[in-house]
C-alpha positions in Angstrom: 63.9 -2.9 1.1 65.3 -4.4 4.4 67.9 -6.8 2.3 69.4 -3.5 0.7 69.9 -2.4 4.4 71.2 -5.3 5.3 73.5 -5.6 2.5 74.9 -2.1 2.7 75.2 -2.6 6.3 77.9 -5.7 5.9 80.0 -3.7 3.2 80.3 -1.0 5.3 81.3 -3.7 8.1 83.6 -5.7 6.0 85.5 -2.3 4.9 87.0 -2.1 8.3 88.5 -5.9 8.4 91.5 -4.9 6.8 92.8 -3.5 9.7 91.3 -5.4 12.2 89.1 -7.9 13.7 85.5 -7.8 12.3 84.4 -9.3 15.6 85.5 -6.3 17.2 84.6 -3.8 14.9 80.9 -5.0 15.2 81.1 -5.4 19.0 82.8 -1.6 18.9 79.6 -0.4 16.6 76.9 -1.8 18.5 79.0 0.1 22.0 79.3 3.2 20.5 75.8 3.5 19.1 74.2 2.7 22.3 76.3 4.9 24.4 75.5 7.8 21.5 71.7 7.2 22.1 72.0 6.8 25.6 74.6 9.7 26.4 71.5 12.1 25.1 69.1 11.0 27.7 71.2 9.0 30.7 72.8 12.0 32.3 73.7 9.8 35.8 75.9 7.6 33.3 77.2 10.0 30.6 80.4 10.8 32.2 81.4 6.9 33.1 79.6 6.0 29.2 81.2 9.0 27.6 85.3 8.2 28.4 84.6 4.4 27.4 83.2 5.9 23.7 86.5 7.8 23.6 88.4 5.0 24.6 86.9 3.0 21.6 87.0 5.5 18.9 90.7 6.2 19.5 91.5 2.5 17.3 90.0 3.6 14.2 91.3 6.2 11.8 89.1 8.6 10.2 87.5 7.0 7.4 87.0 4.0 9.6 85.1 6.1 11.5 83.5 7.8 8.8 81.4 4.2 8.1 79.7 4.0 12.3 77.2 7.0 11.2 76.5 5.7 7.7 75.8 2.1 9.2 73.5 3.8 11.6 71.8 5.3 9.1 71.5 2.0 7.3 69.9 0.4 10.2 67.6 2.8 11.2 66.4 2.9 7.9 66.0 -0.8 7.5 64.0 -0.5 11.3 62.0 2.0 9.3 61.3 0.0 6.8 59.7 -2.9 8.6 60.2 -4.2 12.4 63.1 -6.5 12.2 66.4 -7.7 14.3 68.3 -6.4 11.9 71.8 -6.3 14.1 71.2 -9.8 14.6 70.8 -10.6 10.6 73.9 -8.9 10.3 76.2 -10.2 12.8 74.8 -13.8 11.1 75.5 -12.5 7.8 78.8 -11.4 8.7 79.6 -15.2 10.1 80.3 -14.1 13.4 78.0 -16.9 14.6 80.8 -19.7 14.3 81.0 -22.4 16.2 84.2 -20.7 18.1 82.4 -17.7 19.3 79.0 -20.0 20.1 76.2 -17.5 19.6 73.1 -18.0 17.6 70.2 -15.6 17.5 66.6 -16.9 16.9 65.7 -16.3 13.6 62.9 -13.1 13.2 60.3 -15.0 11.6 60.5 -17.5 14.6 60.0 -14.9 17.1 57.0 -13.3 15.4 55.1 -16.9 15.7 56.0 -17.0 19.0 55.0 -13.5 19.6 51.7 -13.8 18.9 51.4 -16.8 20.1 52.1 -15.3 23.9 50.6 -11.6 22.9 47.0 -13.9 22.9 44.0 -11.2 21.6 43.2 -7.4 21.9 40.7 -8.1 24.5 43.1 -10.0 26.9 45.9 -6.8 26.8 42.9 -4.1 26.6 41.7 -5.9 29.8 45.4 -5.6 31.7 45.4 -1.8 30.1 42.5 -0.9 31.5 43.3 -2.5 35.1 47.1 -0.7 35.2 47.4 1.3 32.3 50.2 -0.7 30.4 51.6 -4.1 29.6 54.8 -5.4 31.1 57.2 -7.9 29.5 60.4 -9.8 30.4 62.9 -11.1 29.0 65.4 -13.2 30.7 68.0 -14.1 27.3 67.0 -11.2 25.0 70.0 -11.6 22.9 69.8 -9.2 20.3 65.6 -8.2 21.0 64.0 -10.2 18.0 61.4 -11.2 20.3 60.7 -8.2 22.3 60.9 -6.7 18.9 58.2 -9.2 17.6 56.0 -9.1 20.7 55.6 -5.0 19.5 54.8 -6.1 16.1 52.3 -8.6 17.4 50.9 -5.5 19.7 51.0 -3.1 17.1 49.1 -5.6 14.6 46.5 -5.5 17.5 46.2 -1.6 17.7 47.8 -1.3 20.6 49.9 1.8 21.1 53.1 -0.3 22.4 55.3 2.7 22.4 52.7 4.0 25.2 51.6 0.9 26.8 54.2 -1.8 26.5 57.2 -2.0 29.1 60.2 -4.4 28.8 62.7 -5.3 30.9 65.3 -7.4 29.5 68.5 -9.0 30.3 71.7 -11.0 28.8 74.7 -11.6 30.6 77.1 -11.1 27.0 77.3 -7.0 27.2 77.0 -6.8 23.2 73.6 -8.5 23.0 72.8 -5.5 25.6 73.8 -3.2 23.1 72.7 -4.4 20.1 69.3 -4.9 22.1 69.2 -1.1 23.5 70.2 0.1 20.0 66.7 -1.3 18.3 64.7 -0.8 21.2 66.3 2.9 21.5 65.3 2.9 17.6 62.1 1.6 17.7 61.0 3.7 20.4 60.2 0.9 22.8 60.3 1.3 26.7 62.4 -0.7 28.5 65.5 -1.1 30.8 68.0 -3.7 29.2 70.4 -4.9 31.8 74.0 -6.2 31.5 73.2 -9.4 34.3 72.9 -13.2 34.7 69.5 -14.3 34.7 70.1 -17.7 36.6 72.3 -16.0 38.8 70.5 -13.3 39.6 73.3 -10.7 39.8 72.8 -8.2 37.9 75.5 -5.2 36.3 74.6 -2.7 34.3 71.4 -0.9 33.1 70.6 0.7 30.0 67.6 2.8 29.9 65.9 3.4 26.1 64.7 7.2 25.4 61.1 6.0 25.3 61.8 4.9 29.2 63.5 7.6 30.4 60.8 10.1 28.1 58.0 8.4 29.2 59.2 8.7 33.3 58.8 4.9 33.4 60.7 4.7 36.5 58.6 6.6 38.2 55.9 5.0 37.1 56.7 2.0 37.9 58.1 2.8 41.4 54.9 4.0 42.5 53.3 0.8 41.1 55.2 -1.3 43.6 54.4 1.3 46.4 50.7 1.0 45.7 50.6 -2.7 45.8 49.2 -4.0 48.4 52.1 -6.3 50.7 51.7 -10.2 50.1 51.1 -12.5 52.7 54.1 -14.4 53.6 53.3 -18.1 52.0 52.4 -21.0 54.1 53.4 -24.1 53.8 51.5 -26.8 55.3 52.7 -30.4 55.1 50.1 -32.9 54.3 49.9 -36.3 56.7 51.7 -39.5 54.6 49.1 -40.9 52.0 49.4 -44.1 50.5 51.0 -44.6 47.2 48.1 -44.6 44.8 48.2 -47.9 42.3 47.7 -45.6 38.9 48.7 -42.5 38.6 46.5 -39.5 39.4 45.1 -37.1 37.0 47.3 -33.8 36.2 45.0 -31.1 37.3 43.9 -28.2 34.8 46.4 -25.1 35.5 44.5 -22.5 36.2 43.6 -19.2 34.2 46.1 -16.4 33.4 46.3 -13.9 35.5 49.4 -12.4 35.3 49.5 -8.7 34.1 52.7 -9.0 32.1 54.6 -11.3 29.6 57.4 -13.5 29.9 58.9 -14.5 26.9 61.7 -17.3 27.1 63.8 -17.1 24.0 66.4 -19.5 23.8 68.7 -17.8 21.4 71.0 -15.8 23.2 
């Protein structure tokens, strides 16, 4: 059951806080799991990711170490299991969430409603399948994924293949929700580039490219998307002569139809 997982992962957590900062240990974890994961697949970045790894490992003795695999373990299993955001229960569980470090993750059940809620019916994302081939989805605060990891439940509950026809690009601008994101996503076999970036900003640092992405040649497949695409027209803007102030208020007009051939899924946890 996922609350064994979860239990099992926080004692292995808490039997490194005698030595140091639990904040830190957890924050170390989530680093050295996603550089393991990507480090298989990521050659361009193994080098750079490979020396920060050894850089964190070198503050743990050996049975400290000994616990990172075993909590892997415990996580995959609990992904296994049932889709979950299971690094986010646990950094919650662990009371990392305090008012002094000022992060709260939306809560999974939450996310799921709100999934399916934006995944609408099987017809709508067979219709954008069958136009392109997949679904994309983004996410500007992805925290620790519990809604891009809902939004493939929802698809899944649809029979929808999301591990072939869903794409995600997500982004946070706190470098552990990256990696905690990349690690479930890696886990769950879900395509997408998470980025290390400010949303509002729109600067952007650091990407991390799942196995399913990089497996499934998603970049190039979405290059030659935007290639094919036909050029917009520039917008025009044409400014209307002065009308008079109307006495009541005019009617707000119907928006209209969904077009769009992805998803964009606002989740304000972080």
């Amino acid at each position: 059951m996922a609350s064994h997982h979860l239990k099992s992962i926080v004692k292995l957590f808490e039997s490194c806080r005698y030595r140091h900062d639990l904040y830190t240990v957890f924050s170390d974890w989530c680093e050295c799991a996603a550089i393991a994961m990507s480090n298989a697949m990521d050659i361009r970045q193994r080098e750079k990711r490979e020396a920060r790894y050894l850089e964190i490992v070198k503050r743990y003795n050996k049975e400290e170490l000994a616990t990172f695999p075993q909590i892997l373990g415990e996580v995959t299993m609990a992904l296994e299991a049932a889709p979950q955001d299971i690094l986010g229960a646990t950094f919650h569980e662990l009371e990392l969430h305090n008012t002094a470090r000022g992060q709260f993750f939306t809560p999974y059940e939450l996310c799921k409603m709100m999934a399916k809620m934006q995944a609408g019916t099987a017809e709508d994302l067979q219709a954008i399948i069958g136009e392109r081939g997949y679904i994309t989805a983004q996410e500007p605060a992805v925290g620790a994924g519990a809604m891009i990891i809902a939004l493939a439940e929802a698809i899944k509950d649809l029979d929808i293949n999301y591990q072939q026809h869903l794409h995600v690009t997500a982004i946070d601008v706190d470098p552990r929700a990256v990696h905690m994101a990349y690690v479930q996503f890696s886990l769950m076999h879900i395509p997408a580039e998470v980025i290390v970036g400010d949303t509002l900003r729109m600067e952007f640092r650091e990407s991390w490219y799942t196995p399913a992405h990089v497996m499934g040649f998603w970049s190039g497949r979405l290059a030659a998307d935007r290639a094919a695409a036909p050029a917009a027209e520039p917008e025009r803007i044409t400014i209307p002569p002065a009308q008079p102030i109307p006495s009541r208020p005019a009617k707000r007009a119907k928006p209209p139809p969904r077009t769009s051939q992805g998803l964009t899924l606002f989740d304000f946890g972080l």
